[in-house]
N, C-alpha and C positions, 0 to 999 in steps of 0.2 A: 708610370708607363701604362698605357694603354691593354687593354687585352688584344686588342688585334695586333698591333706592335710586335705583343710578349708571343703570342700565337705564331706570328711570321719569323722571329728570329728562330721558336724552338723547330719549326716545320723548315727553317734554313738548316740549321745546328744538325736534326737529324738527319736532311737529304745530302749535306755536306760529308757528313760521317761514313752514311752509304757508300757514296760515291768514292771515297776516299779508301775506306778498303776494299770496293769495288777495283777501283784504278790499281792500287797493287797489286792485288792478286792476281788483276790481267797480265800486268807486268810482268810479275814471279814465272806465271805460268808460262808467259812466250816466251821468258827468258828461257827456260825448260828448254821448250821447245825448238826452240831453236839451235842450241847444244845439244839436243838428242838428234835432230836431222842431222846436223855436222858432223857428230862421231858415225852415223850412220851413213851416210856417203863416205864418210873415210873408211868406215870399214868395207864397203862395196869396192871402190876402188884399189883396197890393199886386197881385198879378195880378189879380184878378177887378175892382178897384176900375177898373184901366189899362183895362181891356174895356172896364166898361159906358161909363166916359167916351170911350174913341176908338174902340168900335164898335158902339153902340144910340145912333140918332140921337133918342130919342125922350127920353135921359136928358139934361138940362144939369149944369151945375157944384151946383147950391141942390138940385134932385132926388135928386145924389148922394150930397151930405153929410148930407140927411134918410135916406137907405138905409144911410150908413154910421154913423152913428151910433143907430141904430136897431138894427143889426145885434147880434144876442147874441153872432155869433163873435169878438169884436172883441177884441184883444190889450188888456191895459192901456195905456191910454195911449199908443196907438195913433194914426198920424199918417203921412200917405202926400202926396207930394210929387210932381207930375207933369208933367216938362217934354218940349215938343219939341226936334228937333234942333238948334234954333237958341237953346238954353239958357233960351227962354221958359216960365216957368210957365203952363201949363195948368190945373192943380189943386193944392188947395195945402188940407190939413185940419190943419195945424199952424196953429193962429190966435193962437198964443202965440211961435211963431218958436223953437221951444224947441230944434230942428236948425239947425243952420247949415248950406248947402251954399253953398259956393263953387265960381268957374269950374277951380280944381286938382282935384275933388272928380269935379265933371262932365266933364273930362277924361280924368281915370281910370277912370270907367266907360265912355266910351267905346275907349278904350282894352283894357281889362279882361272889359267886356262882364258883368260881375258882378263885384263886391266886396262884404265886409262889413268894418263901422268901428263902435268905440266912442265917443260923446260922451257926456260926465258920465254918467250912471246908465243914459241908453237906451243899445239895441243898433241897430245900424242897418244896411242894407244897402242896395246901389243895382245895379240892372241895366238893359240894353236891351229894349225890348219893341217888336217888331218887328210893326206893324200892316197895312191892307191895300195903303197905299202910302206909309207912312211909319215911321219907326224915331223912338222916346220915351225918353225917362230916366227912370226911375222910383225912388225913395227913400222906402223906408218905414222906420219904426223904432216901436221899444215897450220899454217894460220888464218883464222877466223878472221878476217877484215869484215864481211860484210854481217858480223853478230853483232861489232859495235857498231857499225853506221844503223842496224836497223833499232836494236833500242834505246839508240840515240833520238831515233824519229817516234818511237813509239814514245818516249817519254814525253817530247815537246806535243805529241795528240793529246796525249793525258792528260797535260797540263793544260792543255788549250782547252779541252772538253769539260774539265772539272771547272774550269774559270765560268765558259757559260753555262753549264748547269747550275752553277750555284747564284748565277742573273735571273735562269727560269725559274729556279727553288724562290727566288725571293718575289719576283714575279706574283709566279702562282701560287705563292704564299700568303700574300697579301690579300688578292684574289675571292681566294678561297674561305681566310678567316674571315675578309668581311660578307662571304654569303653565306657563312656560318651562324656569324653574329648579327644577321640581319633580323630574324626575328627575335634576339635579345632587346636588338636596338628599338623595332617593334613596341618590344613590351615596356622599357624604360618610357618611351615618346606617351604610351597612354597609361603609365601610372603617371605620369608628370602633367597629366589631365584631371586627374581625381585630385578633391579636394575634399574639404569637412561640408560644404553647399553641395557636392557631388559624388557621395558618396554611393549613390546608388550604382554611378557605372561602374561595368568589371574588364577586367584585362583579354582579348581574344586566345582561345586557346588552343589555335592553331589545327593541326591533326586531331589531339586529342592523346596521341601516343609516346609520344616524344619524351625528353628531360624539358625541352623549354614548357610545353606543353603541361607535364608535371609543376613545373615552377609556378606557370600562370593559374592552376586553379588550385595552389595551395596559397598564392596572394588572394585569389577571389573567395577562399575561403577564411582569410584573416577579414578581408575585407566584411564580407558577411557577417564576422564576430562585432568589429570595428562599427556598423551599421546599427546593428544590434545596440550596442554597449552605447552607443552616440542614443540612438532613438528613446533607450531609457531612461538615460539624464537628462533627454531634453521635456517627455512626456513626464518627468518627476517633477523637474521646475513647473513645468504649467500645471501639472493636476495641484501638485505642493501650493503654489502662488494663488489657484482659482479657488480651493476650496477653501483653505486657512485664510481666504480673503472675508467669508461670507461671516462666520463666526467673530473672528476680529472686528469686524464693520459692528457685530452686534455689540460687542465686548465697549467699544469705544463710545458706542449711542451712549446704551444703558448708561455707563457711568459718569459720561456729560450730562444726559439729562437728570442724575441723581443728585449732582454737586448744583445745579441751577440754584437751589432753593433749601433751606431745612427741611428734611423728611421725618417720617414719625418711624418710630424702630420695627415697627409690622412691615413698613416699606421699604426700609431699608434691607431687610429681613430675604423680604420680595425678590430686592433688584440684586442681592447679591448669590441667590439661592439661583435665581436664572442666567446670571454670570456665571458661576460654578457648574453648572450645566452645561454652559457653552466652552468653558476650559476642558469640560472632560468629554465631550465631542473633537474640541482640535485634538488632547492629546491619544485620543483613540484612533482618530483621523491621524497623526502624526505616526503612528505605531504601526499602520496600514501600511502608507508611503514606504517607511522602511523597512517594512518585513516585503512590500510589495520589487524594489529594489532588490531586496537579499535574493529573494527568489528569483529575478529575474539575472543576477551573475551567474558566470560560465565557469562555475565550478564542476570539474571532473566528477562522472558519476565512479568511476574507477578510486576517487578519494573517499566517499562514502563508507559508514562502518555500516555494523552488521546490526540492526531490531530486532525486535519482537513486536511485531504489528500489533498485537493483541496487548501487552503493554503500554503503546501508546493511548491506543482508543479508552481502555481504563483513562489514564489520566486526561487524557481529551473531557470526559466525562466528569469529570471531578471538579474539573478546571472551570467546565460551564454550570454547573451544579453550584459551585460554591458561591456565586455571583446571582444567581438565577435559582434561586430554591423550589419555583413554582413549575421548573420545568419535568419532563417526564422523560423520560431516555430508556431505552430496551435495551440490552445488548445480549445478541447470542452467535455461537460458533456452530458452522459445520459440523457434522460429524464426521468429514473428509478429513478436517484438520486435528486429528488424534492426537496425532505428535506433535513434541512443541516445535521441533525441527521444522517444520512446514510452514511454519508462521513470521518467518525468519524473515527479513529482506534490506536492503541497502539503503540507507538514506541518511539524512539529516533529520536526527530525532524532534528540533523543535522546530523545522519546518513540516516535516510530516503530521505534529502535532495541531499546528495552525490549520493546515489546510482540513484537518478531522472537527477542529474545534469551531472551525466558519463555518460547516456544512450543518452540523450539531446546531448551532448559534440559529442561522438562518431557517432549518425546517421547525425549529421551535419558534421563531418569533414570526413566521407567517402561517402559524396553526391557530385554529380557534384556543385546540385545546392543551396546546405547548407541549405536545408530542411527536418524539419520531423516533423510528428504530433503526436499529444499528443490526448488520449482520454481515460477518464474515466467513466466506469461502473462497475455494479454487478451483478454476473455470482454464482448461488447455496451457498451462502455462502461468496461469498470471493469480497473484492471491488477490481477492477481492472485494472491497469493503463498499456497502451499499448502508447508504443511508437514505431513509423513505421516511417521507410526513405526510398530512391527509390536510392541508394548507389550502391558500388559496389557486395555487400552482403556475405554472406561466405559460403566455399567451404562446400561441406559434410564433408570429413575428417576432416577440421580444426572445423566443429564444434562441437567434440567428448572431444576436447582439451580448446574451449573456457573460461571453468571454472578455468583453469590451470594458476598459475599465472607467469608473463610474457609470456606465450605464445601468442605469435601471428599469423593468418594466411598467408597463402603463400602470396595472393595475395594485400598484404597492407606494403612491402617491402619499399617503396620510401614513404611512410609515417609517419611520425613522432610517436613517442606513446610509450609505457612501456610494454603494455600486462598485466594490472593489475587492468583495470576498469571494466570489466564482473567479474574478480575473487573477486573482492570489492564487487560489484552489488550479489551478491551468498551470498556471506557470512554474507550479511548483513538482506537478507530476512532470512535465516536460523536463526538469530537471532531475527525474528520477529515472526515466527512461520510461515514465508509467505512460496512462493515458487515463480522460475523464469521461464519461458519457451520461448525457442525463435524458431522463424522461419523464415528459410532463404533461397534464392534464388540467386546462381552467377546473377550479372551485372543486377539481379532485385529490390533488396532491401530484407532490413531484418525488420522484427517487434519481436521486446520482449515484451513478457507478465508478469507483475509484480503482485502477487497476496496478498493481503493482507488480517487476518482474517477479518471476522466482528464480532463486539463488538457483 
């Protein structure tokens, strides 16, 4: 079933329900009301009748009945019954007897002081009527013909009123949910647009304030993730495909042109020693790719454990030392950072290691003197590891480009490298919530700033 469908039945379902103990209660109530006017003109009438009999001496019993029966106001069948205290009939216009009262009857008005009582079809009531030196019984009754003709009409309105309301409920039911679900529909029509070729477009988001509103730029924010997550498998096949082509090509020469002919073992020596070389460029290059991937998933900073920044940069150091003996490395701390509490922060230990160990790697291998220093402090919030070398440094324009991955600067051409350790180094603070800054200077040296929250 439809939601507008399901929308219009429940918006039927409730205005019907309304309407329905609406319609009774009107019912009930004129029912009311209507028996309360009736005893109340019968009480009028039986009062006025007790008057002229116990107090206009000029009226008798035969005078009266010519008055009341004469009388236009006169209830149907209509018939007033008038005793003194001492349960004597006084007056009596039921000449058919068609009321009974009994001495249990006139006791309990005395008693009661007002009652009304049902016999067969009349309605009847009886009260004290308290004159200028004596107290009376008085019992009138009649029957109600026009109580049933009227909620007899009143029920057939009811019913007629409730039948077309619940055409307009369904009506403006319909109506309504679909001006409701107009911009559902809206949103559905232009996500049924976006494709994996189009992912750049996003969903309109209306006001901005809404639930639909809410809905559409929590799609445009999957979308976002979805764009993301697409751009980086597809930028991994091409960098993956372009660069592991270059190597391979070499891999394939060399060992075709080896096999042409018998070789002498110094050359063969040669050509498999430059082989080796080029296997541990892909698999370095290969190690990039995926650590370059790793860091680029949408993993929650809120899942991240807790470091010791200071910890990793030790083994950061170790790591490139162990491979690279020739290199030179400083490391010193703040004296901001006393405690070791301060040095604390959230991440992925061996991503945070990588992004130390490239930055380490790189100011060592474009220094004359295969030096750089390491220092750690805290700057307004954030702990911060700064690594500086006295290198060849990089150009302004190329460093507009540095995040880019494989790019590399003009001036680092005769130097070995991928172009893929600043764009690691980036993307890996952005998955910290950190940020990177660097600064640099031709033929003077560069320092990058690594910023990471504080707990």
């Amino acid at each position: 079933m439809q939601i507008r469908t399901k929308l219009t039945l429940q918006y039927l379902l409730f205005g019907g329900v309304i309407m329905l103990i609406t319609s009774f209660a009107i019912y009930i109530f004129s029912a009311h009301f209507q028996k309360e006017d009736f005893y109340s003109r019968l009480k009028n009438r039986a009062n006025v009748t007790a008057r002229l009999l116990i107090e206009v001496d000029e009226i008798d019993v035969g005078v009266l009945k010519k008055i009341d029966s004469g009388n236009p106001s006169k209830l149907p069948e209509e018939m007033v019954v008038v005793f003194d205290y001492n349960d004597s009939i006084l007056y009596n216009s039921d000449k058919e007897k068609k009321i009974i009262v009994t001495n249990y009857l006139l006791k309990k008005i005395k008693l009661h002081r007002n009652i009304r009582f049902v016999q067969g079809e009349y309605e009847a009531l009886g009260f004290l009527y308290t004159g200028k030196t004596d107290q009376y019984l008085v019992v009138a009754a009649a029957t109600d013909e026009q109580y049933v003709q009227r909620m007899k009409d009143l029920r057939f309105i009811l019913i007629v009123v409730f039948i077309f309301g619940l055409i307009l409920f369904s009506v403006s039911g319909w109506f309504f949910s679909g001006r409701a679900l107009r911009p559902i529909s809206k949103v559905v029509e232009e996500v049924e647009g976006i494709s994996i070729s189009s992912l750049h477009l996003r969903v309109g988001e209306g006001n901005g304030t809404d639930e639909i509103a809410h809905l559409a730029k929590t799609f445009n924010n999957m979308l976002d993730r979805l764009e993301v997550a697409f751009k980086i498998q597809k930028d991994f096949i091409s960098n993956a495909s372009h660069e592991l082509r270059t190597p391979l090509t070499s891999i394939y020469g060399q060992m075709e042109v080896l096999v042409m002919k018998e070789r002498s073992s110094d050359e063969y020596k040669s050509a498999i020693s430059s082989v080796l070389e080029d296997i541990k460029n892909m698999i370095d290059l290969s190690n990039k790719l995926l650590l370059l991937a790793q860091a680029s998933s949408t993993r929650m900073y809120s899942d991240y454990k807790q470091l010791r920044i200071d910890d990793i940069i030790w083994q950061a150091i170790e790591d490139v030392q162990k491979f690279n003996e020739e290199y030179k490395i400083t490391f010193s701390i703040d004296s901001n950072l006393d405690d070791p509490e301060k040095m604390i922060i959230k991440g992925d230990d061996s991503l945070v290691k990588v992004s130390i160990t490239n930055l380490i790697d790189n100011g060592c291998k474009y220094s004359a003197n295969h030096s750089v220093e390491i220092k750690l402090n805290n700057f307004e919030g954030w702990i911060v590891v700064s690594v500086t070398d006295h290198g060849i440094g990089i150009t302004p324009n190329d460093l507009d480009h540095v995040f880019e991955p494989f790019s590399r600067g003009t001036n680092v051409e005769m130097i070995s490298g991928h172009g893929i350790g600043l764009s690691l180094v980036n993307r890996i603070m952005k998955n910290h919530n950190g940020k990177i800054e660097i600064k640099s200077e031709p033929q003077t040296g560069t320092e990058v700033l690594l910023y990471f929250p504080v707990i």
